[in-house]
C-alpha positions in Angstrom: 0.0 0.0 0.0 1.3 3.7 -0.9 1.2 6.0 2.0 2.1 10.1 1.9 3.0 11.8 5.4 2.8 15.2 5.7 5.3 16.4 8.2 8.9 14.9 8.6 9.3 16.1 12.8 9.4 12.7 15.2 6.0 11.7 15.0 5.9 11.9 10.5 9.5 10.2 10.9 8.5 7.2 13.4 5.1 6.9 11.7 7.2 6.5 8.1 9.4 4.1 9.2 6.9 2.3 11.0 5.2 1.7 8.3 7.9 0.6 6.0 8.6 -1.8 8.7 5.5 -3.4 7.8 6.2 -3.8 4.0 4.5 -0.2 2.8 5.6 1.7 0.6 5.9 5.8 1.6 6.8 8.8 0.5 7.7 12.0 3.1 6.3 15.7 2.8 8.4 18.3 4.4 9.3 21.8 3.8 12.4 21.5 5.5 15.5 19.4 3.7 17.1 19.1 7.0 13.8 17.8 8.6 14.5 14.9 6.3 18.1 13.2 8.3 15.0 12.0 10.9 14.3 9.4 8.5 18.1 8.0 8.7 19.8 6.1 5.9 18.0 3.0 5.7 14.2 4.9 4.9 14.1 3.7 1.4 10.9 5.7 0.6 10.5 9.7 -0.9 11.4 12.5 0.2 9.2 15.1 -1.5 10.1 19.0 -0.1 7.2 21.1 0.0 3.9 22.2 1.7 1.9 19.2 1.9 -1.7 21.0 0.8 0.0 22.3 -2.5 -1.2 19.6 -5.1 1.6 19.4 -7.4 3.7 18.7 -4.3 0.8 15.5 -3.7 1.0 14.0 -6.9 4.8 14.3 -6.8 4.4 12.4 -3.8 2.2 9.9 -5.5 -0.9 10.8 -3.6 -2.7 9.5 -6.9 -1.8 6.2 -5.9 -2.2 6.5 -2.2 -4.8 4.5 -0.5 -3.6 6.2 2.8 -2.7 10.1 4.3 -1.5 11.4 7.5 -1.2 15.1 8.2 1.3 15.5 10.9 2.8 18.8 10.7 3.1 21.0 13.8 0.5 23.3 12.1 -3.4 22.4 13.1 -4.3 24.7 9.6 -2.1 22.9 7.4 -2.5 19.6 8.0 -6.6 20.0 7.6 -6.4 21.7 4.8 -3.9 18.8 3.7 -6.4 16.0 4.6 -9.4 18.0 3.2 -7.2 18.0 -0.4 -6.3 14.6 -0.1 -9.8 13.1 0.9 -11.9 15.7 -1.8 -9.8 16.8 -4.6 -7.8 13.0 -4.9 -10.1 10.7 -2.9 -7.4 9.0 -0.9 -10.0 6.1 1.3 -8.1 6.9 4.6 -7.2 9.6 5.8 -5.8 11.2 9.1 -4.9 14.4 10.8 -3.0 15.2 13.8 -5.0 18.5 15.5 -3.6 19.9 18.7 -6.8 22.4 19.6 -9.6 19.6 21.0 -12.4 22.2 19.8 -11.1 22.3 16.3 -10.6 18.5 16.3 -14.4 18.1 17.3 -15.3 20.1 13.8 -13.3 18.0 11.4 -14.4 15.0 12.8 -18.2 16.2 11.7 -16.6 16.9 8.5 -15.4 13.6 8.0 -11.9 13.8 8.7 -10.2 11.6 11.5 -8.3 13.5 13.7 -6.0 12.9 16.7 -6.4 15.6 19.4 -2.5 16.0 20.7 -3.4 17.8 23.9 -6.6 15.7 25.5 -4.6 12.6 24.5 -1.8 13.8 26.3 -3.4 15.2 29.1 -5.4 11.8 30.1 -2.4 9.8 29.6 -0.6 11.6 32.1 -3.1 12.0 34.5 -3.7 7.8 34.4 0.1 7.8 35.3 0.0 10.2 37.9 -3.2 8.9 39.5 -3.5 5.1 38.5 -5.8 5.2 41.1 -8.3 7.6 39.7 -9.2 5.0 37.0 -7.9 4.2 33.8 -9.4 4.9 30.0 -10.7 1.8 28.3 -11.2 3.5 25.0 -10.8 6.7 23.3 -12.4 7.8 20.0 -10.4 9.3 17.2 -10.0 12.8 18.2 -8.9 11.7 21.4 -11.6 13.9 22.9 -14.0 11.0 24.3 -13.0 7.7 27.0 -14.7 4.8 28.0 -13.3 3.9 31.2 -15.1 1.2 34.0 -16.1 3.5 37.1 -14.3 2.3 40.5 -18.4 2.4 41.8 -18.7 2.8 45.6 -20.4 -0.2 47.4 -23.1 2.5 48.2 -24.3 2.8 44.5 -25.9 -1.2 44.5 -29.5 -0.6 44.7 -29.7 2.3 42.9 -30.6 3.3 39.2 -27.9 4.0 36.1 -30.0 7.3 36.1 -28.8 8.2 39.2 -25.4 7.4 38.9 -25.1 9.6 35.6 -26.5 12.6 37.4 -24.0 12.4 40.0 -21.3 11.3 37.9 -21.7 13.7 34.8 -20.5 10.7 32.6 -23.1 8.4 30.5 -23.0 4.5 31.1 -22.1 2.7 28.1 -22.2 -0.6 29.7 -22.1 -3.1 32.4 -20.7 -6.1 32.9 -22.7 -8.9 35.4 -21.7 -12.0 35.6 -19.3 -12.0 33.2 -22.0 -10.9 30.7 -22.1 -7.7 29.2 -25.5 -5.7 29.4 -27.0 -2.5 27.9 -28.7 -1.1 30.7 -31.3 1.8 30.6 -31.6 5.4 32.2 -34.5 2.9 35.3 -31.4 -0.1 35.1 -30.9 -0.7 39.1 -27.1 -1.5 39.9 -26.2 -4.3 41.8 -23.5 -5.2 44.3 -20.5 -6.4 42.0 -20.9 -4.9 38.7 -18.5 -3.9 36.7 -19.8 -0.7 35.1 -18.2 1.1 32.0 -19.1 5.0 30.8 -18.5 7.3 28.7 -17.1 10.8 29.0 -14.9 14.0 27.9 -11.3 13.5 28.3 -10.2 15.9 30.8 -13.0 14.5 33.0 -12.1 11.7 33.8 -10.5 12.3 37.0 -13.6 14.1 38.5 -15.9 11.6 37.3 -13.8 9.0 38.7 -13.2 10.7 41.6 -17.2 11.5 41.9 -18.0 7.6 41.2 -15.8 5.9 44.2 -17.7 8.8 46.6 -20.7 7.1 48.6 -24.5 8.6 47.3 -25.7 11.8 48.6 -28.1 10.6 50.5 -26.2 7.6 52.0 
């Protein structure tokens, strides 16, 4: 498969040789010549200087023939306007975009465009190494803007409804596991002593919803 990355800075470079790793073949998009020594002497793919949303600079890179695009520049503008070329003007089937402002990230997504939000990413990861304790993300979407993590429920919460825990929470329940089987519950679902329950919410969150999960009920 023929792959173009935009940007040549660690992540373009790691992602590049990654990928050539696996048997791909790929060609680099960098304004920068130096940018290009990342790569090291055993890349064996292209090195194509220029701005990655300028369309000669594409189909030198063979973006024609691309099944695959990553837009990794240290630019949020650029590398949209990248993907947007590369997904409507050449109709590349996958297509990806590294965005560093979570609000802008949340747009393209609506758009259609993948994107990796840097900074909520980022921010969760650290906070679930700083405070392991404060529960750990399951999932994330795309954009890195949404987890599903299992919520460390005090033994307090048995007896009472999923509706109930969302208010106090401020997250959504995905799911629970009972049993060993994994159930859809509903906003009247009652939770029961030993569930394992899952849910959704912002990144950024997490710690307060965890935080407001392992606290005993108001009323209790």
């Amino acid at each position: 498969m023929h792959v173009v990355i935009m940007g040549c800075g660690r992540v373009g470079a790691g992602l590049a040789l990654a990928l050539e790793r696996l048997g791909h073949d790929v060609a680099v998009i960098d304004q920068s010549q130096q940018a290009f020594r990342r790569l090291g002497a055993d890349f064996h793919g292209q090195h194509v200087r220029g701005a990655g949303f300028d369309r000669q600079v594409l189909v030198k890179a063979g973006i024609e023939q691309a099944r695959a695009f990553a837009a990794v520049s240290n630019g949020d503008n650029s590398n949209i306007i990248a993907a947007r070329v590369a997904r409507e003007t050449f109709g590349v089937a996958h297509v990806v975009a590294r965005i560093y402002d979570p609000k802008r990230a949340a747009v393209y997504e609506r758009l259609g465009i993948p994107t990796v939000a840097t900074v909520p990413w980022t921010t969760d990861r650290f906070l679930r190494m700083l405070l392991p304790d404060a529960g750990a993300a399951a999932w994330h979407d795309p954009s890195g803007r949404v987890a599903v993590l299992q919520l460390p429920l005090h033994e307090g919460w048995a007896g009472h409804t999923v509706g109930e825990v969302e208010e106090h929470t401020g997250a959504r329940i995905a799911f629970i596991v009972r049993f060993g089987t994994g159930v859809l519950p509903s906003h009247h679902s009652v939770v029961q002593a030993d569930d394992q329950v899952y849910a959704a919410a912002v990144s950024g969150t997490v710690t307060d919803v965890t935080t407001a999960a392992a606290t005993a009920p108001p009323h209790d």
